[in-house]
One Martini backbone bead per residue (centre of mass of N, CA, C, O) as a GRO file, in nm:
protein
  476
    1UNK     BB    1  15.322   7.638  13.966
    2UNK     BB    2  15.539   7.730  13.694
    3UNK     BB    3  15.338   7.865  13.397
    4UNK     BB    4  15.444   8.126  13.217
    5UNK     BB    5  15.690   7.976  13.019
    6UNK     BB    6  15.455   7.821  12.868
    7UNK     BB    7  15.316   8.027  12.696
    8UNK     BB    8  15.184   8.135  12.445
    9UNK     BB    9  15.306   8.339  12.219
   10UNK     BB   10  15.358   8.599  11.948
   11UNK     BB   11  15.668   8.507  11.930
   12UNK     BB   12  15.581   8.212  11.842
   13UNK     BB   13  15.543   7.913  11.658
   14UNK     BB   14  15.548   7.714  11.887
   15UNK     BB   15  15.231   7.612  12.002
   16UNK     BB   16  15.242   7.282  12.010
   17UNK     BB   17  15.450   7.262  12.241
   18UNK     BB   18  15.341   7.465  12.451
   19UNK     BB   19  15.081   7.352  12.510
   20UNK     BB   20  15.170   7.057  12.579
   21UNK     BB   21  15.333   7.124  12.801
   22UNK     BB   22  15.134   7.303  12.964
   23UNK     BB   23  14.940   7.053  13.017
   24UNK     BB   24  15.120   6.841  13.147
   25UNK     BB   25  15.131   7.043  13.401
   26UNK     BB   26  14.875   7.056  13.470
   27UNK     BB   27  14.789   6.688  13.506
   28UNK     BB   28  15.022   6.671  13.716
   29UNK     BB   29  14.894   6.819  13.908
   30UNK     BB   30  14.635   6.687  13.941
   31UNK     BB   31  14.748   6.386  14.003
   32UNK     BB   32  14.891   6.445  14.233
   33UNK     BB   33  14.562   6.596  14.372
   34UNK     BB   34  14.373   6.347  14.287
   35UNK     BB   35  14.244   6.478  14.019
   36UNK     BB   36  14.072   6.535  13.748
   37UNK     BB   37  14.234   6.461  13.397
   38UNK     BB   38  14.026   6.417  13.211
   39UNK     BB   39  13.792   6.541  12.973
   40UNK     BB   40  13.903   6.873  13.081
   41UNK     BB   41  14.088   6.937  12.779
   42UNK     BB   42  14.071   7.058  12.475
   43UNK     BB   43  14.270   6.960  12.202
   44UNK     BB   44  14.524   7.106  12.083
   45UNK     BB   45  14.489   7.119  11.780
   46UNK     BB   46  14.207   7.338  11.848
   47UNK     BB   47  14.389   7.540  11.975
   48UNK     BB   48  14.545   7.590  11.715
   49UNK     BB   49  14.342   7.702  11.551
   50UNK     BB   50  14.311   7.986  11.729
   51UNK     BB   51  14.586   8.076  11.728
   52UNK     BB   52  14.637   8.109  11.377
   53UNK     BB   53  14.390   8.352  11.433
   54UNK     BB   54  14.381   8.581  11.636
   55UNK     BB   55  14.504   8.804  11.527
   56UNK     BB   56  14.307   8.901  11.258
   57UNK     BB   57  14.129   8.985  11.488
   58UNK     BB   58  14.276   9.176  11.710
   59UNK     BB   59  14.295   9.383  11.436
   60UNK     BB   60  13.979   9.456  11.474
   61UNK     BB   61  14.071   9.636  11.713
   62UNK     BB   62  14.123   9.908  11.898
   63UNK     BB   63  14.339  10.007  12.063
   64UNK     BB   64  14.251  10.151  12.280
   65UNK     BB   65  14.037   9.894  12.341
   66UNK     BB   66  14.260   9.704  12.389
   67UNK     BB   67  14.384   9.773  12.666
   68UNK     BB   68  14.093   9.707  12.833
   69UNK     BB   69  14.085   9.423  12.711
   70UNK     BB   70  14.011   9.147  12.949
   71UNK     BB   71  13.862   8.915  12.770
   72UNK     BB   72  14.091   8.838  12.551
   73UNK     BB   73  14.267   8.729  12.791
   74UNK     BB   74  14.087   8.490  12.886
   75UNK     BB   75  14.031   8.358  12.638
   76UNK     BB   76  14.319   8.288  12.575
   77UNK     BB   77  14.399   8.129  12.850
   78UNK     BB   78  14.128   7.944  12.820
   79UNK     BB   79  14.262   7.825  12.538
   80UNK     BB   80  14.540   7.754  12.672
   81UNK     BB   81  14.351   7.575  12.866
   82UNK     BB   82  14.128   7.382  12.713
   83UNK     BB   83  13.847   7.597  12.815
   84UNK     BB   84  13.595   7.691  12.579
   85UNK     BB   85  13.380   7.717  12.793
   86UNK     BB   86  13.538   7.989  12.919
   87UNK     BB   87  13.584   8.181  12.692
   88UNK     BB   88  13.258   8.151  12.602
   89UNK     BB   89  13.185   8.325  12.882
   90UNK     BB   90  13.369   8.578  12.846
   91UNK     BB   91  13.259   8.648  12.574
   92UNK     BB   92  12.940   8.673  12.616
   93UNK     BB   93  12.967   8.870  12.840
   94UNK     BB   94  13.106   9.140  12.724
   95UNK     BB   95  12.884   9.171  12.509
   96UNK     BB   96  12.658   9.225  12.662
   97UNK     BB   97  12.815   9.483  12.815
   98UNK     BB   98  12.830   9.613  12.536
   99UNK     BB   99  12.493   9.594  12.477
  100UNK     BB  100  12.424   9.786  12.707
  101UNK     BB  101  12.643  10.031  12.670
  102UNK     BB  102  12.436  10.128  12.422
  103UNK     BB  103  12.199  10.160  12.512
  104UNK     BB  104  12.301  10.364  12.753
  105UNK     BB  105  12.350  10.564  12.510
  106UNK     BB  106  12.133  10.592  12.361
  107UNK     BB  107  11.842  10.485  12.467
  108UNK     BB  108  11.662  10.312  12.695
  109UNK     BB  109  11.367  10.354  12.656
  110UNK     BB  110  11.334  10.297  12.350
  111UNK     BB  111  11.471   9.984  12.461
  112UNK     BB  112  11.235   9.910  12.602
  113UNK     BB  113  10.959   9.963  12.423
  114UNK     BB  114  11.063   9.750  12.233
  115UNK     BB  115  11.177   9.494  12.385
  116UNK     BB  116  10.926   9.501  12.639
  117UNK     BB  117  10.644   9.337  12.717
  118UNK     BB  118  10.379   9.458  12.945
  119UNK     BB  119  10.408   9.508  13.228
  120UNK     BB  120  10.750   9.478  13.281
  121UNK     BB  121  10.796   9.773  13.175
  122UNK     BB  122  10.709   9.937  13.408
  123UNK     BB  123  11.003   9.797  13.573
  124UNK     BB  124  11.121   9.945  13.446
  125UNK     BB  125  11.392  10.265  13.424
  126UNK     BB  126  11.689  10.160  13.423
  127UNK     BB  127  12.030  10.071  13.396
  128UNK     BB  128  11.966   9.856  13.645
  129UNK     BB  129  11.755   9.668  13.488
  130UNK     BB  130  11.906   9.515  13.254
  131UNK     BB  131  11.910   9.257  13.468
  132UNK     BB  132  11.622   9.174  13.422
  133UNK     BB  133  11.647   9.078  13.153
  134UNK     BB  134  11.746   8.905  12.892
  135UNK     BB  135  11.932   8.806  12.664
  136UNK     BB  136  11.739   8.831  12.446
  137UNK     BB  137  11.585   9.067  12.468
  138UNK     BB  138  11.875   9.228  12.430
  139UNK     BB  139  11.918   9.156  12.123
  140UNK     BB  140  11.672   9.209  11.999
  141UNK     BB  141  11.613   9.490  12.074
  142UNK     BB  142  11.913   9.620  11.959
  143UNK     BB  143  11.796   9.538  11.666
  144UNK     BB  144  11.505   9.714  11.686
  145UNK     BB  145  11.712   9.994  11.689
  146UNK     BB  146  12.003   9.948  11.539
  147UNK     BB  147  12.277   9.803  11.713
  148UNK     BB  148  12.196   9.572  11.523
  149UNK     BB  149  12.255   9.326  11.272
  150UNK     BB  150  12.050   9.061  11.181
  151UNK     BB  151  12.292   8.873  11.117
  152UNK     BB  152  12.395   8.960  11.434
  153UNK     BB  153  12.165   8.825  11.549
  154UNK     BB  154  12.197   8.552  11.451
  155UNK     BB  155  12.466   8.482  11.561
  156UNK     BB  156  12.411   8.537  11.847
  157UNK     BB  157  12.166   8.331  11.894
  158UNK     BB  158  12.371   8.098  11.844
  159UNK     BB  159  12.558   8.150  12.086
  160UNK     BB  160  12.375   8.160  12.318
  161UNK     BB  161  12.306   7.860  12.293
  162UNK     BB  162  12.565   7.770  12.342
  163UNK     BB  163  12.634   7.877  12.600
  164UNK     BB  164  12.398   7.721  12.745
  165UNK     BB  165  12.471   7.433  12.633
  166UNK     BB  166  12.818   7.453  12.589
  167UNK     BB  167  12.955   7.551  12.885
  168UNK     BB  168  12.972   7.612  13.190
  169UNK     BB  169  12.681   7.562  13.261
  170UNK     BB  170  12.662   7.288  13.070
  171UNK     BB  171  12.891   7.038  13.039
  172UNK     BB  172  13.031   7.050  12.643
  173UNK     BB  173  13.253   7.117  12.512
  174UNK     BB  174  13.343   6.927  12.292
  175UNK     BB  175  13.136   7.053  12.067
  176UNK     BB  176  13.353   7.263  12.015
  177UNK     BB  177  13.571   7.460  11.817
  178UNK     BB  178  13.823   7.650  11.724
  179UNK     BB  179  13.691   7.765  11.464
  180UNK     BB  180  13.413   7.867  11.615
  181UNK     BB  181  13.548   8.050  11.859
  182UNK     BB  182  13.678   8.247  11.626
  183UNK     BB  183  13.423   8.339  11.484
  184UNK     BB  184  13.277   8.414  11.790
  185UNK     BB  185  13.474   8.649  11.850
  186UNK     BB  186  13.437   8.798  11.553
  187UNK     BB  187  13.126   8.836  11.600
  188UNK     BB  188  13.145   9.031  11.854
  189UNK     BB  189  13.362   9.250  11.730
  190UNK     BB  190  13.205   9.313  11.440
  191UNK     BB  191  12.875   9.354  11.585
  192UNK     BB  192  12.961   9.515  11.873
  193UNK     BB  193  13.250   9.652  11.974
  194UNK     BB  194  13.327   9.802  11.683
  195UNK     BB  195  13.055   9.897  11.606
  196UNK     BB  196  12.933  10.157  11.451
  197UNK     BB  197  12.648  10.347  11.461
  198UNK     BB  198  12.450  10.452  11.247
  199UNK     BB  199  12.326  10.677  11.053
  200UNK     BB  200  12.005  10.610  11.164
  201UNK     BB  201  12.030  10.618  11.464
  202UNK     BB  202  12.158  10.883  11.507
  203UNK     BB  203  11.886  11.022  11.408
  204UNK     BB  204  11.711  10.898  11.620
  205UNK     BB  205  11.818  10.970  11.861
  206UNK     BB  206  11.798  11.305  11.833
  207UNK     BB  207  11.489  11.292  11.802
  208UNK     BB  208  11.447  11.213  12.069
  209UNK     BB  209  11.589  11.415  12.224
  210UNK     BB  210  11.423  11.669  12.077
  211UNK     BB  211  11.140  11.563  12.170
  212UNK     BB  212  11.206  11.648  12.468
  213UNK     BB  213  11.373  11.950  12.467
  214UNK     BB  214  11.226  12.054  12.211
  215UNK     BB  215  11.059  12.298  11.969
  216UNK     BB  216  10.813  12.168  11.764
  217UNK     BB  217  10.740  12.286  11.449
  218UNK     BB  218  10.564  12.262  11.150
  219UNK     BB  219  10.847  12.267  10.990
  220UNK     BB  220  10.979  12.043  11.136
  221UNK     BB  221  10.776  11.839  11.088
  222UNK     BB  222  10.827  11.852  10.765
  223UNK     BB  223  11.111  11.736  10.781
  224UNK     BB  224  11.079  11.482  10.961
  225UNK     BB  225  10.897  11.346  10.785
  226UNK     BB  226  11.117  11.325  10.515
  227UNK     BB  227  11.287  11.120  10.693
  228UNK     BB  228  11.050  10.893  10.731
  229UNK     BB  229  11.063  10.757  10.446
  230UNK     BB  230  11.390  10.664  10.535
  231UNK     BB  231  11.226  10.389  10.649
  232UNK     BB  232  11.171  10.151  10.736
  233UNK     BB  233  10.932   9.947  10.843
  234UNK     BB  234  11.041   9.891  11.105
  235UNK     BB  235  11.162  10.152  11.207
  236UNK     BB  236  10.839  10.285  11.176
  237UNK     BB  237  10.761  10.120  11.396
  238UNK     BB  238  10.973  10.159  11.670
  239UNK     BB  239  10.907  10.474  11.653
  240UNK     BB  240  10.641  10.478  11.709
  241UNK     BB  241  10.659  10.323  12.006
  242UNK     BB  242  10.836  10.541  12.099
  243UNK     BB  243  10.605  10.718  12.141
  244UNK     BB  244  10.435  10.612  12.266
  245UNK     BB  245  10.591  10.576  12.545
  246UNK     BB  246  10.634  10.868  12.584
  247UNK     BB  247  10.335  10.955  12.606
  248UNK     BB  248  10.221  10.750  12.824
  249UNK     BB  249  10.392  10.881  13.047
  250UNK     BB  250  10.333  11.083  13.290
  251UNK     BB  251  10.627  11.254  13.285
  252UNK     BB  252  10.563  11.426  13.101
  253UNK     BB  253  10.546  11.700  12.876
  254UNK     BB  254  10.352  11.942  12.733
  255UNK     BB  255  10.569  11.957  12.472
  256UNK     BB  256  10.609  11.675  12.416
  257UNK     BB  257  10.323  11.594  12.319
  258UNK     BB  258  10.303  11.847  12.109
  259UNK     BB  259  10.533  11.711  11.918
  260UNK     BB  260  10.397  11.457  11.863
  261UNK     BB  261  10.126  11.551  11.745
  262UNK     BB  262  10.268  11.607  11.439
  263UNK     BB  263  10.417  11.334  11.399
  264UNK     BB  264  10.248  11.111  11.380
  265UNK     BB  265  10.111  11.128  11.125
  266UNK     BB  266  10.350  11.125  10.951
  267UNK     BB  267  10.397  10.781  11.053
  268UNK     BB  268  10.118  10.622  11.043
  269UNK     BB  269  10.140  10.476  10.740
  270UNK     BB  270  10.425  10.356  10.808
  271UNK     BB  271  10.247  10.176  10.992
  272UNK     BB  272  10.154   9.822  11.080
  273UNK     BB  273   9.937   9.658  11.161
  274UNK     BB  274  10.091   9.514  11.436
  275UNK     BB  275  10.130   9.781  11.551
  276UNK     BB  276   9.908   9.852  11.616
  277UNK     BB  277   9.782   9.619  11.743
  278UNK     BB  278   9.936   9.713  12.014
  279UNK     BB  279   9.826   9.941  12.103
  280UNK     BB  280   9.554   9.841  12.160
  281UNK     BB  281   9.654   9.616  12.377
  282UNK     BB  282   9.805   9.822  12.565
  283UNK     BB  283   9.521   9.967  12.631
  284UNK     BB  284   9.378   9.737  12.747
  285UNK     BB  285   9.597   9.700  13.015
  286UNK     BB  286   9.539   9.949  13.146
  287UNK     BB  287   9.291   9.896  13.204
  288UNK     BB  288   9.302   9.597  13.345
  289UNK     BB  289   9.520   9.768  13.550
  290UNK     BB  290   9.406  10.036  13.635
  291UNK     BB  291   9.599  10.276  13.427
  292UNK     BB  292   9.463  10.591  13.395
  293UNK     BB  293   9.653  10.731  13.269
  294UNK     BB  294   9.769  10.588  13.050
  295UNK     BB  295   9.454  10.483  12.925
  296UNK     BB  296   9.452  10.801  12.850
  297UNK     BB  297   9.669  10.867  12.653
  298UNK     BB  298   9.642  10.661  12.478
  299UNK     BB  299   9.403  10.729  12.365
  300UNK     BB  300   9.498  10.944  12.212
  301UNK     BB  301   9.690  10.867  12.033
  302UNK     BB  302   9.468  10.753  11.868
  303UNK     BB  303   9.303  10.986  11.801
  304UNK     BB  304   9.483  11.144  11.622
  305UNK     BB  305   9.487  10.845  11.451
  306UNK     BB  306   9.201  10.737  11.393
  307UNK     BB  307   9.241  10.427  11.559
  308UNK     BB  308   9.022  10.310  11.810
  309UNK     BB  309   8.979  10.033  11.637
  310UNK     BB  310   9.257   9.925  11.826
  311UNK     BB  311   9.082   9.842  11.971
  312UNK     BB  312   8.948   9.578  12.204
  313UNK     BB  313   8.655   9.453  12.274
  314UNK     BB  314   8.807   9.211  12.400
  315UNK     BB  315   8.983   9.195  12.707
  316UNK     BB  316   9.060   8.877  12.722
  317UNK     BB  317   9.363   8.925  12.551
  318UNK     BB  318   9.538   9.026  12.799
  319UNK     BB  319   9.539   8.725  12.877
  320UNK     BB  320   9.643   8.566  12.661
  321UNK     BB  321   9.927   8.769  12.628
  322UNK     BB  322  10.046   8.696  12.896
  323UNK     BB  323  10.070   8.362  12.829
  324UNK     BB  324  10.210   8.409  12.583
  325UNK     BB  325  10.478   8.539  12.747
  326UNK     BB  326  10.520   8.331  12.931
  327UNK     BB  327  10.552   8.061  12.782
  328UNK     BB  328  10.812   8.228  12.607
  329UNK     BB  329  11.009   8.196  12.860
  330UNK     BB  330  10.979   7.929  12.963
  331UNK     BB  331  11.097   7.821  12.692
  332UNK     BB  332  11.407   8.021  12.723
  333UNK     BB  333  11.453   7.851  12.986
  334UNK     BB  334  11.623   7.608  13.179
  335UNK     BB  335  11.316   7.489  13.278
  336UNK     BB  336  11.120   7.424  13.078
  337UNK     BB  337  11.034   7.100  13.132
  338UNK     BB  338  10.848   7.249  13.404
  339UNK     BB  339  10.711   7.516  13.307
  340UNK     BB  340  10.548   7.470  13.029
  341UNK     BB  341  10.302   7.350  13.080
  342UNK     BB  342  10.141   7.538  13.274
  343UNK     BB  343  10.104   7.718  13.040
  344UNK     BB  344  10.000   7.550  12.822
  345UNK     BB  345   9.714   7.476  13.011
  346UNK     BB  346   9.636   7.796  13.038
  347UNK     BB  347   9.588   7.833  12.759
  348UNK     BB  348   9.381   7.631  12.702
  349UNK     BB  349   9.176   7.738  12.922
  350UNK     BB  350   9.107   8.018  12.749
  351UNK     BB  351   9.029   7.913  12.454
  352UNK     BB  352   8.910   7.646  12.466
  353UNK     BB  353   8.729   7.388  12.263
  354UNK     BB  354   8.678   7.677  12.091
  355UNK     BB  355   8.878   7.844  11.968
  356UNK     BB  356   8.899   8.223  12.011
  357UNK     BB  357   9.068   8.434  11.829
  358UNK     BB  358   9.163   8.712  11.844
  359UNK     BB  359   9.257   8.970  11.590
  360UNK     BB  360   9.490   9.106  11.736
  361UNK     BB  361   9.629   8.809  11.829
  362UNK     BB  362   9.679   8.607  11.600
  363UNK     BB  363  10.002   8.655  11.540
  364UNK     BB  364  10.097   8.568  11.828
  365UNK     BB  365   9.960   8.319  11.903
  366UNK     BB  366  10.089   8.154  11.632
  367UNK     BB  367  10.394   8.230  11.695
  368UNK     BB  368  10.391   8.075  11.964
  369UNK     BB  369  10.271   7.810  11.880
  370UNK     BB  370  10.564   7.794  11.697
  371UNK     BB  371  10.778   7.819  11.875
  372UNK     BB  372  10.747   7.636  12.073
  373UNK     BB  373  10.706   7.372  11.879
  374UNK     BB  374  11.013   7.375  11.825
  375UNK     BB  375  11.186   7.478  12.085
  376UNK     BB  376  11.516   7.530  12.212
  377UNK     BB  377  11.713   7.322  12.066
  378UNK     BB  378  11.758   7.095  12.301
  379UNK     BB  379  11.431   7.010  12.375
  380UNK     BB  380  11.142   6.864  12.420
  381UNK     BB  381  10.822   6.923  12.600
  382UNK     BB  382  10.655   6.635  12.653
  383UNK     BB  383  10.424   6.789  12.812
  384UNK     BB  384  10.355   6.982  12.613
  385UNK     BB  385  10.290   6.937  12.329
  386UNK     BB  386  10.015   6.793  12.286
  387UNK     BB  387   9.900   7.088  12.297
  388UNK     BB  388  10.015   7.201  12.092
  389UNK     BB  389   9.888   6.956  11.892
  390UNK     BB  390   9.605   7.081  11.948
  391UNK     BB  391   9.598   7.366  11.881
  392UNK     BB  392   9.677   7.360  11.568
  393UNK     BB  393   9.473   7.181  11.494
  394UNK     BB  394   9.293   7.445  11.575
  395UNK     BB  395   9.303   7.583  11.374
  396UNK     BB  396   9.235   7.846  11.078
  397UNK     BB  397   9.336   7.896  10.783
  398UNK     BB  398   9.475   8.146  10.863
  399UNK     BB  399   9.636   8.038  11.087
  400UNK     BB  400   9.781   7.825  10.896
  401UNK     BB  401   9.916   8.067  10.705
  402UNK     BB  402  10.105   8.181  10.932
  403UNK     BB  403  10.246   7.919  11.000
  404UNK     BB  404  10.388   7.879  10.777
  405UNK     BB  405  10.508   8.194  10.706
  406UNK     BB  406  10.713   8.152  10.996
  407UNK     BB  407  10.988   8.153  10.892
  408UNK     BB  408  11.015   8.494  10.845
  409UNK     BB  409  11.036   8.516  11.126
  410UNK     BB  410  11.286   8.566  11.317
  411UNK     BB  411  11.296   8.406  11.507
  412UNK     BB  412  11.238   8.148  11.351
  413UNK     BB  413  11.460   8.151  11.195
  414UNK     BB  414  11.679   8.137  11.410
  415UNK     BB  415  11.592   7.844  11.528
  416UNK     BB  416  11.634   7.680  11.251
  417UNK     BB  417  11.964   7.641  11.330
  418UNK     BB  418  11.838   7.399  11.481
  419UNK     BB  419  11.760   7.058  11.420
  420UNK     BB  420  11.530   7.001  11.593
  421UNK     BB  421  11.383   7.278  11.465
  422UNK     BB  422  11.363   7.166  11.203
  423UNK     BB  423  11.197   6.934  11.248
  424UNK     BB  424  10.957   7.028  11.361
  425UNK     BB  425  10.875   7.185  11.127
  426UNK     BB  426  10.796   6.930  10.998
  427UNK     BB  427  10.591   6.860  11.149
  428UNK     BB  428  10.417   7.156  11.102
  429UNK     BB  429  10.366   7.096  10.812
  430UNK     BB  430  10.192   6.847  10.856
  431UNK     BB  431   9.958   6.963  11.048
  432UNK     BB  432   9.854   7.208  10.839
  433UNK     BB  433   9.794   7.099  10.581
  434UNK     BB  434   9.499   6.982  10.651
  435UNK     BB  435   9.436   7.348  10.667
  436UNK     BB  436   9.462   7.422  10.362
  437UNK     BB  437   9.300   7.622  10.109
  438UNK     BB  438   9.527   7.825  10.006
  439UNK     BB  439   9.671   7.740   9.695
  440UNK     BB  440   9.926   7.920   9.731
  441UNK     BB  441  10.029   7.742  10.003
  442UNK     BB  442  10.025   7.478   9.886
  443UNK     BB  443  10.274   7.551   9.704
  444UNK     BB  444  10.466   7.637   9.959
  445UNK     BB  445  10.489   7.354  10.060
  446UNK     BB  446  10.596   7.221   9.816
  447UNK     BB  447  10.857   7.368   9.848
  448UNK     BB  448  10.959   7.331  10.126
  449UNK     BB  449  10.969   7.008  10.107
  450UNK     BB  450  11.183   7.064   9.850
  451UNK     BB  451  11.415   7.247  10.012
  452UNK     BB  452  11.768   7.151  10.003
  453UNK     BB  453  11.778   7.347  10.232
  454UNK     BB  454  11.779   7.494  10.530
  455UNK     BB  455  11.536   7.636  10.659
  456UNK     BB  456  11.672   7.917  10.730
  457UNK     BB  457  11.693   7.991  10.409
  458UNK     BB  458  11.414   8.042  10.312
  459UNK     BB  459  11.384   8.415  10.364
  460UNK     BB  460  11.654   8.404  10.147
  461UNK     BB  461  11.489   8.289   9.883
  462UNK     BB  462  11.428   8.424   9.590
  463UNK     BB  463  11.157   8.232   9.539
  464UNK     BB  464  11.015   8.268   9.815
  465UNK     BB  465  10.981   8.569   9.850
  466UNK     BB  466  10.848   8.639   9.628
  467UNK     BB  467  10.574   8.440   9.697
  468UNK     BB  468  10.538   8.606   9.965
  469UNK     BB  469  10.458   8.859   9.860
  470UNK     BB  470  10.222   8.789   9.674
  471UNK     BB  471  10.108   8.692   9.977
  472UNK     BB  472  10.070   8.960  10.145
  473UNK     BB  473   9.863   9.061   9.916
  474UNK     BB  474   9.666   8.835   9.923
  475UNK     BB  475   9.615   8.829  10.272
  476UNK     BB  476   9.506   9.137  10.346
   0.00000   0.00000   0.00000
């Protein structure tokens, strides 16, 4: 069947006669050679959404760019033969090999030592690892070194809940909107295919560049103390991060630790508590995993700058570390339903009956089983729940403070936008509230409880960030 003739071209406006041509012609084949072709393509109204729009996103696209984008021709063809399921896996493709292809232009290292936590660091080397990690790493990692921007951030992990849950992965196509579709094609090409890469990012990669490659004099490394100023609070985590990576590598050269050395000090006043303890921790797992070389390292390098209070008294912590990423993996794998209980249990078997969670993991354990028992979005895992809603049960008032306050947390927030985890979060503030012993969280739930917009835009009104900032000097 020769249907060329039939598809919407951008010479002609009568695209619903050409639509609806081009389907009939499709259901004719599929009828002829008695083949489904019921509720096989999404209604042609839907697809006429996306076609009234599709010029003014593709006017966002470089012409040279433009030339070789082969995936908004498939996304386009999948949307003129009613299949936005296929539409939008072509377009989520395009976009993780788009953020991919950034990696590996900015730092790979880089975006391992920020993206990827535990053993499995150890196991990335090169730009064929990245597709060992998930598309959630690599879209989180990619915000925390500042190649997509936050907003950004929120939009492609809502897009991925949608490919994963209403895709051809999982056929739930009719939930998906054309008017949905073309927003989504819009926020991959200005959040990552088009976005040029920021001017602090650039000035991050030379100095890693730099770092490596050439001798830092002790002018220059107070020209760059300088720049450490104009860094977010994140962006000075991260580039800590990394540099603790580039220290700790075995084949680094003694140019490059000499370079740290000079460099560490000055930015790490802006290095928050959170991520020394991440520092700490990490100590602690090559210690655990005897790999002498790192854990002598890791160790100097806290030494610079007077920290080695950030070792972990008892390394039981890297148990427990290791089994809430393992948790917080099968919560976001598609088999979540089978995988997360036995995580779930030996979580439990670690605690013991009355938990007693290291000062190092306190909120990583919290905002770990604040993530799981809000669920992926999709189910609540059934046999797991209860262990969740006794562990959190078993908080106390600080761990119950900081359960509060996980809307603030970028993956917690950005699950908020989906309403069965909206759902979870009122129910787990009901659950830490009679534990709550601090007159300002109580007002802070009290707040939530009334506040009449989305869960998701807690982190950004006005009067409760305000509360939240006085909370976080309050509970210092």
């Amino acid at each position: 069947m020769d249907t060329s003739e039939q598809l919407p071209t951008t010479n002609t406006k009568n695209y619903d006669t050409q639509l609806r041509e081009f389907e009939g012609g499709l259901i004719n084949f599929l009828t002829i050679h008695n083949l489904p072709s019921d509720k096989i393509f999404v209604g042609v109204h839907e697809r006429l959404n996306v076609f009234k729009n599709i010029e003014s996103v593709i006017m966002q696209v470089d012409e040279k760019e433009k030339r070789s984008s082969v995936y908004i021709s498939k996304f386009i063809a999948s949307v003129a033969s009613g299949l936005f399921d296929a539409a939008l896996n072509y377009l989520w493709d395009e976009t993780i090999l788009q953020i991919r292809k950034r990696v590996v232009q900015y730092d790979l290292e880089y975006f391992y030592d920020n993206a990827v936590t535990g053993d499995k660091r150890k196991r990335l080397k090169d730009a064929d690892d990245l597709d060992k990690i998930d598309n959630y790493e690599l879209i989180k990692g990619a915000r925390e070194i500042g190649l997509i921007s936050e907003i950004g951030f929120k939009h492609l992990e809502y897009i991925n809940f949608m490919r994963n849950w209403a895709s051809a992965a999982h056929p739930n196509q009719n939930e998906i909107t054309g008017l949905q579709l073309i927003s989504w094609l819009e926020t991959c090409v200005k959040e990552v295919i088009s976005l040029p890469i920021s001017d602090i990012a650039i000035s991050i990669k030379k100095l890693l560049e730099g770092i490596k490659s050439t001798i830092i004099s002790d002018a220059d490394a107070q020209d760059i103390g300088v720049f450490f100023t104009n860094l977010t609070q994140e962006q000075a985590n991260n580039l800590a991060s990394g540099f603790f990576g580039i220290y700790t590598k075995p084949d680094t050269n003694s140019q490059t630790l000499q370079n740290i050395n000079k460099l560490l000090p000055l930015i790490w006043d802006r290095v928050d508590e959170d991520t020394r303890n991440t520092f700490g921790l990490k100590y602690a797992t090559f210690a655990a995993n005897n790999y002498q070389h790192e854990k002598k390292l890791s160790r100097e390098f806290l030494q610079l700058v007077n920290a080695e209070s950030y070792i972990p008294d008892n390394l039981r912590v890297v148990e427990i570390e290791a089994t809430l990423d393992n948790l917080s993996s099968a919560n976001r794998g598609y088999n979540n339903f089978y995988n997360e209980p036995s995580f779930a249990k030996q979580l439990s078997r670690i605690m013991g009956e009355t938990p007693k969670v290291p000062k190092a993991i306190t909120k990583k354990y919290v905002l770990t089983l604040v993530d799981v028992f809000l669920s992926n979005g999709n189910g609540v895992a059934v046999w797991a729940e209860p262990i969740y809603i006794e562990l959190l049960s078993k908080l106390d008032s600080n761990q119950a403070n900081i359960a509060v306050l996980s809307f603030n947390d970028d993956r917690i927030s950005s699950k908020l936008q989906h309403s069965l985890c909206a759902n979870q979060f009122s129910e787990l503030i009901q659950l830490v509230k009679p534990i709550v012993t601090t007159p300002a969280i109580k007002d802070l739930i009290e707040k939530i409880e009334k506040f009449p917009g989305k869960p998701d835009y807690l982190k950004n009104d006005i009067g409760i960030k305000t509360l939240v900032q006085s909370l976080k000097i309050l509970l210092k």
